[in-house]
matplotlib code that plots the C-alpha trace (Angstrom):
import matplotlib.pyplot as plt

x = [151.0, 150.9, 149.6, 146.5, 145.8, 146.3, 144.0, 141.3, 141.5, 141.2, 138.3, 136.6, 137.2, 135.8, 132.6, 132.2, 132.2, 129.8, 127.6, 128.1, 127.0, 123.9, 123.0, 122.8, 120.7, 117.8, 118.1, 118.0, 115.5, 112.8, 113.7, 112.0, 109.2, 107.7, 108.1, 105.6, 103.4, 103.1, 102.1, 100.1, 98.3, 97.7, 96.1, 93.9, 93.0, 92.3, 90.3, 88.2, 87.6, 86.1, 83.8, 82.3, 81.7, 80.2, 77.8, 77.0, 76.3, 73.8, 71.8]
y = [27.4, 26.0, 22.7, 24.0, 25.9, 23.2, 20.9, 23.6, 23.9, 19.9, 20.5, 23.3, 21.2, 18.1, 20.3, 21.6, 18.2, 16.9, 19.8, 20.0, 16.2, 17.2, 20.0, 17.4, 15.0, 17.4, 19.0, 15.1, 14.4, 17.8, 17.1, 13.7, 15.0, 17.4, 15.2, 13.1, 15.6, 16.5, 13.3, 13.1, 16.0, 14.9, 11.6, 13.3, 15.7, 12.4, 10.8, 14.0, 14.4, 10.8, 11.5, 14.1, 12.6, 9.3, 12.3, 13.8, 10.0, 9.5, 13.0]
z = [221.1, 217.5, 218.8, 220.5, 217.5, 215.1, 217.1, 217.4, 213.4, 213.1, 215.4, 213.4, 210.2, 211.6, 212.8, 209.6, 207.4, 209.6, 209.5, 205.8, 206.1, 208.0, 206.3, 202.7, 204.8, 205.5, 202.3, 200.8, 203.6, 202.6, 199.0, 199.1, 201.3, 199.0, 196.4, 198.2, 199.2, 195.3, 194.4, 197.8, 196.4, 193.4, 193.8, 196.2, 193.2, 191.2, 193.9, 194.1, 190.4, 190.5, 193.4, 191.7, 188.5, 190.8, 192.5, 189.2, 187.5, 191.0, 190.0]

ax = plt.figure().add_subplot(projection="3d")
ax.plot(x, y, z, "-o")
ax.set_aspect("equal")
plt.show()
């Protein structure tokens, strides 16, 4: 009986590395994504701020 339950606890361990694995990845993965949405956002705040002026420089 100590050998089943010695392989299910390698199992459990294995399972929970990986996840732990996993779970860096998408953290890594959303990290990097709203990084880039930030500066997404503000380049589209610059390009919008120079439109504007070009409108008001047209009036």
């Amino acid at each position: 009986m100590g050998f089943f339950f010695s392989k299910r606890c390698q199992v459990s361990v294995e399972m929970i590395i990986i996840l732990a694995a996993v779970v860096a990845l998408v953290l890594l993965l959303v990290s990097q994504l709203q990084k880039t949405g930030a500066e997404g956002a503000k380049k589209i705040g610059q390009k919008a701020d120079d439109l504007f002026e070009k409108i008001d420089d047209i009036k």
